[in-house]
Steps between C-alpha positions, in 0.01 A plus 500: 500500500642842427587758763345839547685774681226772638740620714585917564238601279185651521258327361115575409226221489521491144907459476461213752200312246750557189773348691344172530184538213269248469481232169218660356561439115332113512191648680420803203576240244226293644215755566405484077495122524353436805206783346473282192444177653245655789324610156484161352366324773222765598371480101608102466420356819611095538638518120764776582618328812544171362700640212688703750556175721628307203748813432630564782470193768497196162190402651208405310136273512555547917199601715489922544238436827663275764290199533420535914629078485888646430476723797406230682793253397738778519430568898475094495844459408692778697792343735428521862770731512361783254126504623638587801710779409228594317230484744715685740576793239120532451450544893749730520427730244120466565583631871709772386221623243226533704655799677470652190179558458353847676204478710172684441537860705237737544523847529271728637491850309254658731173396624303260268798514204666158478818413280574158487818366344465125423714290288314314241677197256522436166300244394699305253849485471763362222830326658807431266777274587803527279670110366833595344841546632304360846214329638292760784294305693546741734372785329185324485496585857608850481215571248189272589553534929471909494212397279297286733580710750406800383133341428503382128252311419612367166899455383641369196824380458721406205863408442618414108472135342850287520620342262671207698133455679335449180361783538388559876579739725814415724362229763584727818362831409170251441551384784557796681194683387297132561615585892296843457185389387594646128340275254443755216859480326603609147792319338589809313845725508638833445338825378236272365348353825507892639309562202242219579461601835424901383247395215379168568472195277154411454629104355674407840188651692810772619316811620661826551639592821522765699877538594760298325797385782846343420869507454640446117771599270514811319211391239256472789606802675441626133163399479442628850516868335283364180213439726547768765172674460325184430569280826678643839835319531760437753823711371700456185784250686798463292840341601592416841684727694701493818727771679722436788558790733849412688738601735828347689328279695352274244551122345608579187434082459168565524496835328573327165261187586218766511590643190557233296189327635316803267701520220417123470180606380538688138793635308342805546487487891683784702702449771645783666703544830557836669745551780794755613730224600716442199650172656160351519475576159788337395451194714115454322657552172702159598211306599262579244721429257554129714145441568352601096739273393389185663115571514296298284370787220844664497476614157185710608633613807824626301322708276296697727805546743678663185250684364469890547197464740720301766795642656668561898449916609815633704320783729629777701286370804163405640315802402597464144441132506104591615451775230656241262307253575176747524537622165536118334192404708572127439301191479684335811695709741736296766690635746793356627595812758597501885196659587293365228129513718548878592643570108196354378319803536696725296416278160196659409514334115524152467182210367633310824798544751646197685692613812827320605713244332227222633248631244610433194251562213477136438263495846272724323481362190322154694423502845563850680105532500573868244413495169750416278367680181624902523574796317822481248639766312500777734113491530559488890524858501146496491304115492454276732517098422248235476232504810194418589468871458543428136174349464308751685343855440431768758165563468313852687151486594361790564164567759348793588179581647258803463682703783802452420519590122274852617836537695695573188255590252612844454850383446450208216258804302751782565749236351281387210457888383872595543531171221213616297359139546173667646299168468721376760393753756129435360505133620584651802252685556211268333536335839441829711134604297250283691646626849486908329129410381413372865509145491648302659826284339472134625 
C-alpha cells in the first residue's frame, strides 16, 4: 500500500477526494453495456437471457424459473452448522429492521384538518444475488428481511446460473432464500436479470416489479441507471470500501486484518487507513504486507492494495482525520481511537460506522443485525443503505371538514389569483355557494 502525507497543508474537501480518487474507469465503461443488454432482454424476453447465460456464465438448456423442488433440496442439504448461522443472521437482522419502519403520526392542523403520514410498501420487489468472485448467501438476507419487514407482499429473487451446478443457482443462496419463504427465483445474472426484473418476461410468467434490490458488479450497478425511471432501486453499489480512522492506541494486527478482509473482495476494492501516528502506519504497512501474502485470494487482495484507490493517509490530527474521512464518505467506517464511542459522533458521512477495534466490518457484513448492503463511492454524502425503509413510501392523507377548509378559504383563492391558476380558487369556492344561497352544506 502506498503512503499519503496530508500533513501541514490545507486542504479543501475536494483536494482530500483527489488524494485518494475512487476506480471509476470500469464502472463508465460498463454503463453502455449494461444499457444494451437491459435493452435486449426487455424486447427478447427468455431468448435474450438464455443467449446472455450461455455468453457469459457457459450455461445453456438449464431451467430460468427455479423449480420450488431445488429450493427444497437445497435447505435439505445445508450442514447443521450453516442453517444455524443462517437462521441466526435472519433473526438478527429481522430485529434490527423493524425499528426501521416509522409509525403512522397524526397531526392536527386546526380543528377538523387531519394530516396523516403513513408509510405504505411496495408491492413487488426484485432481489439480485451476485455468483462470481463469491457466493452471498447472506445478502439474501440483507435484501429479502428489510423486505418482509417492511410489508411486501410479493419478492422475487434471482442469482446467475453456474456452470459447475449444471446450471442451478449456488445450493446455499437456494437455500437461504428456501429459509425465507422465497420460492419465486430466477436463475438469471448480470445486467440481464435487472433487466427482467424492470420489464418482465412474459415466458417465465416474470412480472414486473416495483423496486429492483441487490448488490452486483459494475454491469448491474450499470443497469441500475438503465432502468432508473422505470423501477425504484436500492443505490448504484459498486466496489467495497473500507476506511480505518486511527490513532496511537490501536492494533495495528488487526488494523491490516480489517483491511485486507475488504480488499479480498474485488481488485477494484478500496482500502484506506487514516491516522496521525506515523509509527502506526509503518507498523500496518508490515502486517498487511504479512497477512495478503498468506490469505487464500492473495493475488486479488494484492491488486486492490496497490491500486490508486487504496493507500495509508498521514494526518495532522483528529480534526483532519474527521473532515477526511467526511469528505470520502465511505462504505465502511471503523474506528480504532481511544475514545472511539464519544468520536463516533463527529463522522457524519459514512454507509455504516463500526466503533472500536471489536467491530470489525466483518460483524456487519453477517451477523451485527445492520444491513450489510450501503452506499459506495462517496454516495454517503447523501444516501442511506438498504432498509426496510427502502421498500416503503411516505404517503400524506389529507382530511378536512366543512369548517375547517372555510378557515382558510380566503388564503388558498388569494393564492390561486397571485398564480393566475384562478380555477384553483374556483374549486374553492364551489364548496362555499350552497351555504351563500342559504342552504345548508351537509
Amino acid at each position: 500500500m502506498r503512503t499519503i502525507d496530508l500533513r501541514g497543508r490545507e486542504l479543501s474537501p475536494a483536494d482530500m477526494l483527489a488524494a485518494v480518487p475512487r476506480a471509476t474507469q470500469a464502472r463508465a465503461e460498463a454503463l453502455e453495456t449494461a444499457a444494451r443488454i437491459v435493452e435486449d432482454v426487455r424486447t427478447g424476453g427468455e431468448a435474450a437471457l438464455r443467449a446472455q447465460a450461455e455468453k457469459f456464465d457457459r450455461v445453456s438448456g438449464h431451467a430460468i424459473r427455479v423449480p420450488v423442488t431445488h429450493i427444497e433440496d437445497a435447505v435439505a442439504a445445508l450442514t447443521p452448522e450453516i442453517r444455524t448461522a443462517l437462521e441466526e443472521a435472519i433473526r438478527r437482522v429481522r430485529q434490527a429492521s423493524a425499528a426501521q419502519v416509522p409509525d403512522t403520526r397524526v397531526t392536527q392542523i386546526g380543528d377538523g384538518a387531519l394530516i396523516t403520514q403513513r408509510w405504505q410498501p411496495v408491492n413487488r420487489v426484485g432481489v439480485y444475488i451476485p455468483g462470481g468472485k463469491a457466493v452471498y448467501p447472506s445478502s439474501v438476507i440483507m435484501n429479502v428481511v428489510p423486505a418482509q419487514v417492511a410489508g411486501v407482499q410479493q419478492i422475487a429473487l434471482a442469482s446467475p446460473p453456474q456452470h459447475d451446478q449444471d446450471g442451478r443457482i449456488h445450493p446455499v443462496i437456494l437455500a437461504a432464500a428456501g429459509l425465507l419463504g422465497i420460492t419465486e427465483v430466477y436463475a438469471m445474472g448480470g445486467a440481464g436479470a435487472i433487466g427482467a426484473f424492470a420489464h418482465g418476461v412474459a415466458d417465465l410468467g416474470l412480472d414486473p416489479v416495483d423496486v429492483v434490490s441487490g448488490p452486483g458488479n459494475n454491469y448491474v450497478a450499470s443497469a441500475k441507471r438503465a432502468v432508473a425511471g422505470v423501477v425504484g432501486t436500492d443505490s448504484e453499489a459498486g466496489a467495497t470500501e473500507i476506511l480505518v480512522v486511527a490513532d496511537r492506541t490501536a492494533d495495528a494486527r488487526l488494523i491490516a486484518a480489517d483491511l485486507v478482509s475488504q480488499a479480498e473482495h474485488d481488485e477494484q476494492a478500496s482500502a484506506v487507513l487514516v491516522t496521525d501516528d506515523e509509527a502506526l502506519a509503518e507498523r500496518v504497512t508490515v502486517e498487511v504486507d504479512r497477512i495478503a501474502a498468506s490469505t487464500m485470494h492473495a493475488e486479488r487482495v494484492a491488486v486492490s492494495l496497490a491500486g490508486p484507490q487504496s493507500a495509508i493517509v498521514l494526518v495532522d490530527d483528529r480534526a483532519m482525520a474527521t473532515a477526511f474521512s467526511n469528505a470520502y464518505a465511505p462504505e465502511h467506517l471503523e474506528l480504532h481511537l481511544e475514545d472511539a464511542p464519544e468520536a463516533s459522533s463527529a463522522f457524519t458521512s459514512a454507509g455504516a460506522v463500526f466503533v472500536g477495534d471489536q467491530t470489525p466490518v466483518s460483524l456487519g457484513d453477517y451477523m451485527a443485525g445492520s444491513n450489510h448492503v450501503l452506499p459506495t463511492g462517496g454516495q454517503a454524502r447523501y444516501a442511506p443503505g438498504l432498509g426496510a425503509y427502502t421498500f416503503l413510501r411516505p404517503q400524506q392523507v389529507i382530511s378536512y371538514d366543512h369548517a375547517a377548509l372555510a378557515a382558510v378559504r380566503d388564503g388558498v383563492v388569494a393564492l390561486a389569483n397571485t398564480e393566475v391558476l384562478p380555477a384553483h380558487g374556483e374549486a374553492i369556492e364551489a364548496r362555499f355557494q350552497a351555504d351563500e344561497q342559504g342552504t345548508t352544506t351537509l
